[in-house]
N, C-alpha and C positions, 0 to 999 in steps of 0.2 A: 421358879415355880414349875409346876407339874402341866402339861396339857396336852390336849391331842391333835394333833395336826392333821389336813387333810396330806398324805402323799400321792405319789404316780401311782398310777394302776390302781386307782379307786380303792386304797388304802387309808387306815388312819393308823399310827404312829407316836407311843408318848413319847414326850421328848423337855427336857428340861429348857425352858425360857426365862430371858431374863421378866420379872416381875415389872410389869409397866407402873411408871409413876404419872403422873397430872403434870401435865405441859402448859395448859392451856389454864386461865381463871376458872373457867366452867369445867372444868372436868373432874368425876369422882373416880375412887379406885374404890370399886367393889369384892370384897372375898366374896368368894360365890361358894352357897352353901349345898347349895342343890341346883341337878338342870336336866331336865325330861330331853330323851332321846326323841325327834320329832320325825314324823314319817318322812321329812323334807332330807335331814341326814339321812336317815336308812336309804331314802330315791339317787343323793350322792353318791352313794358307796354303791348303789349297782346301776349305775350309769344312767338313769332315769331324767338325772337334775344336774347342771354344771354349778362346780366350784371354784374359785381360784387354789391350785397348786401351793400349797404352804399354808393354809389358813384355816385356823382352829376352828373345829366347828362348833355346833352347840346354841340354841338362843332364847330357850324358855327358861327362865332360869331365876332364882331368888336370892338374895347374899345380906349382910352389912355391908353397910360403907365402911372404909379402912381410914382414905384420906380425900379431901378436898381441895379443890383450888381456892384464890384466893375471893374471887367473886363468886363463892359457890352460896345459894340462899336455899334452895327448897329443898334440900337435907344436909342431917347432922353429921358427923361420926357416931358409928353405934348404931344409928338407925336401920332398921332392916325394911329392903325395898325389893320390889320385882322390877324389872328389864325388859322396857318395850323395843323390840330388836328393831323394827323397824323406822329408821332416822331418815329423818329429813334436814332440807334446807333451812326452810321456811321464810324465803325471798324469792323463790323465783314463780313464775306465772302460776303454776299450776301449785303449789303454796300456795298462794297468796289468793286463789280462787277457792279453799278449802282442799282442795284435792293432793294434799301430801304423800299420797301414796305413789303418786304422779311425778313426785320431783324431779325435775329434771337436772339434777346432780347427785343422783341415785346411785351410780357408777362407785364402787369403791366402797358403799356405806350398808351395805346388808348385813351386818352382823349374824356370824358364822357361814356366808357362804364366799364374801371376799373381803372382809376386814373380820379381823379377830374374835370370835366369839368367848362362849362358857364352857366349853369342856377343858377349862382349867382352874386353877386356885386365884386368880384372880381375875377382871377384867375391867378392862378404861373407857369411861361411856362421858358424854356430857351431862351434863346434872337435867335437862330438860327430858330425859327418857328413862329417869330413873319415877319411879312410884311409891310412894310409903309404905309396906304392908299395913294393912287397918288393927286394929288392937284389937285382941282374942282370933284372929285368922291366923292357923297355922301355914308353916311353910308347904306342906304338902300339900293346900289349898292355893295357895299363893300361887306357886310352881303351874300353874293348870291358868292362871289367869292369861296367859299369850293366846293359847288354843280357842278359850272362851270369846277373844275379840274376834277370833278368824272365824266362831262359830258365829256373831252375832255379826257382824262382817255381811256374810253368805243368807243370812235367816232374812234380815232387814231390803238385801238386795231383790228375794222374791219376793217383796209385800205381806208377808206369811203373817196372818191372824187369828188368837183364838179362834176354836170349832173347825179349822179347817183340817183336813187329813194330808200329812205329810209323811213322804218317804223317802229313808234316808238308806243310801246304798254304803255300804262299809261299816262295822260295827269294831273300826279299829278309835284310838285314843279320839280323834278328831271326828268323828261320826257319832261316836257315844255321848262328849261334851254336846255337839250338837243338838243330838236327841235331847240330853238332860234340858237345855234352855230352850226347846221346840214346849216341851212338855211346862215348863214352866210358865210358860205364855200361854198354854191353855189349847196347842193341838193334842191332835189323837197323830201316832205315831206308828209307823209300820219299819223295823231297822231290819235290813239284809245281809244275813253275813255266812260265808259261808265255812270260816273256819269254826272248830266245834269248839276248841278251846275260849273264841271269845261269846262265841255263843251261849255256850255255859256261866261265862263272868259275867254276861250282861242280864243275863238270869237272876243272877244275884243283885248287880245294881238296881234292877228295878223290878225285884219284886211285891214291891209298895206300891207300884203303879201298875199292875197287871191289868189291872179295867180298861189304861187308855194306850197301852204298849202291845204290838204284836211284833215275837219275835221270828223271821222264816228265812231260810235257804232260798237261795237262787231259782233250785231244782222247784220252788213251789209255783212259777212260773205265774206270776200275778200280774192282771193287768187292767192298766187303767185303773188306780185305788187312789193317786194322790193328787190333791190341790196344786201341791209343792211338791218335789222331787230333788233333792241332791246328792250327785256323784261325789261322794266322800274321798274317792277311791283317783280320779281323775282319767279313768278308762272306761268307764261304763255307759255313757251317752247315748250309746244304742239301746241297752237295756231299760234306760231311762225313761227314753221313749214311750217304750210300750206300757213300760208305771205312769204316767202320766194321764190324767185325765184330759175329757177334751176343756180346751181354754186353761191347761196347766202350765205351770211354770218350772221351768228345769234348771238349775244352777248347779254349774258344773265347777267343784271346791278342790278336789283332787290336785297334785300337781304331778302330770307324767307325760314329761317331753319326746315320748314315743309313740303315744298314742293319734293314734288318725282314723276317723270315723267318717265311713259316705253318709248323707242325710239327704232325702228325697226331700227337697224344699217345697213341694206341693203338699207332702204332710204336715209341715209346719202350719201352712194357710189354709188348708182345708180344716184343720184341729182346729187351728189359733194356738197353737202351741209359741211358747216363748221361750228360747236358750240363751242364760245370762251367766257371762262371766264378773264375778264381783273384782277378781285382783288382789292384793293387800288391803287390810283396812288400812282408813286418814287415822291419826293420830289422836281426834278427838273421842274415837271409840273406845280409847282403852283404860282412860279413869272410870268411864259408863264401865268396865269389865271388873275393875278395880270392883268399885262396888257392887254389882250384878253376884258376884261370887259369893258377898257375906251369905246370900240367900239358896246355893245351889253347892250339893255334897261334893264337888268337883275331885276330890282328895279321893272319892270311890275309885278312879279308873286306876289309878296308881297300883300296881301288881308286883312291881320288882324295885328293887335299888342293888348299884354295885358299887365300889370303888372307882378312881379312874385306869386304875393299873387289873380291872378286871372289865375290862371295854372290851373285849373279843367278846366275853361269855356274855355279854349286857346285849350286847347285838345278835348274837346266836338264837337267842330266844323270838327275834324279829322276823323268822323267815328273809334267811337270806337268799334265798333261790325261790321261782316256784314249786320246785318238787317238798319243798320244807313245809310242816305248819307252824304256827306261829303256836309261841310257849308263853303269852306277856301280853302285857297290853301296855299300860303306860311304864317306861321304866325309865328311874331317874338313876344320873350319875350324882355321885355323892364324893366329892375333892376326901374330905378327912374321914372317911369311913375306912375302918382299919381290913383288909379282904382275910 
């Protein structure tokens, strides 16, 4: 099979694999049909986020099942599912507490960042992390259901209720899903983004909700507007801040392992400000996603698709550097899409 592997020097690389088969009773083989390039790859590739060396990336991602093991029960062959990348145990303490995000045999099981992911033509998961797609939900809908847990993940972690004003810094694929189920629960919304090109798409996403959506630039220097505040982006905590209302909550969603912010801790107590890292979502979050989706146009962020042998130009569009803007928003690789 076809797929792309992470190489040295913060490269990805197609490279013919052999096709993995089921080993194990529980395990399915997925053809993957589709699988969204996540801000978590693009943070790999310009050194923001570690990978293991050799290992395909890729993990939002939607397929048929090809083949089964022999104990395999909650899917068919044929059946089309989506891939909750994140695996767990589900025996050791912090399993067995609810908290799978926790496992503590974590090591080894991240799907696309050091075991095998979906930027290939097929992939080998255990049948307990596989999901049904729901009948009439398109794949392109489907494909967005990972981000949606990580957005409802992050939303749930700040207590965030109807009528409250929420602001969300990033207006890239994972900030916009965000906003879409902010909005859906019934806050008012303020997304900051400062590239023009997503600024402009989210124009489009939600010009049905203009009443409860403000869209602004960095440059419009707002402050103090939100209940809830989150860093989409995972560098802006300081900007946060100052969006913050007093006795707001700030959840910082982002992942970027460069980032280092001073914070005068007497602001925090003199505001009552609150800084919460949510993590991964547990595993029970994400059939709540499964469904959550029938109800929310998630298929809107979707901007690009490529082949996987047009993976340079799929990325290009991503702002590879700072001095680049971004040409995309969501973009999926597509295994049998002819380039």
């Amino acid at each position: 099979m076809k797929a792309l592997a992470y190489a040295a020097n913060n490269r990805l690389q197609l490279e013919d694999r052999p096709r993995p088969e089921p080993q194990g009773p529980h395990d399915v083989l997925v053809r993957v049909r589709q699988t969204g390039i996540c801000g978590t790859d693009r943070s790999i590739l310009v050194g923001k986020f570690r990978a293991k060396v050799g290992t395909v990336l890729g993990h939002e991602s939607v397929g048929h099942v090809e083949k089964i093991g022999t104990a395999v029960t909650r899917v068919k062959v044929g059946e089309r599912v989506i891939i909750n990348p994140t695996l767990y145990c589900g025996s050791c303490d912090e399993c067995l507490s609810g908290h799978t995000s926790f496992c503590l045999h974590k090591s080894g099981t991240e799907v696309g960042v050091d075991r095998d992911g979906a930027f290939a033509e097929f992939i080998l998961l255990p049948e307990h992390f596989l999901h049904r797609i729901p009948d009439g939900m398109s794949f392109d809908r489907a494909v967005m259901v990972e981000p949606l847990a990580c957005a409802i993940n992050n939303v749930e972690a700040a207590t965030t209720v109807a009528g409250e004003d929420v602001v969300v810094v990033g207006a890239g694929p994972i900030g916009v899903v965000t906003a879409m189920l902010c909005l859906h629960m019934g806050t008012r919304i303020t997304l900051i983004e400062s590239d023009s090109y997503r600024r402009q798409h989210c124009a489009h996403i939600f010009k049905d909700s203009a009443d409860r959506i403000t869209l602004a630039h960095p440059e419009h220097r707002l402050r103090r507007v939100g209940d809830v505040v989150i860093d989409s982006v995972g560098d802006q905590l300081d900007a946060c801040l100052s969006l913050a209302k007093d006795r707001g909550r700030i959840v910082v969603m982002g992942y970027n392992s460069r980032s280092v912010v001073s914070i005068r801790p007497l602001e925090l107590v003199q505001r009552a400000i609150r800084v919460i890292g949510a993590g991964d979502y547990c595993g029970h979050l994400f059939p709540r996603a499964v469904e959550l989706a029938r109800l929310i146009p998630l298929e809107a962020v979707i901007s690009d698709r490529f082949s996987l042998s047009e993976f340079e130009k799929a990325f290009s569009l991503l702002a590879p550097n700072p001095a680049v803007d971004y040409h995309a928003l969501k973009v999926l690789l597509v295994p049998d899409l002819i380039p």
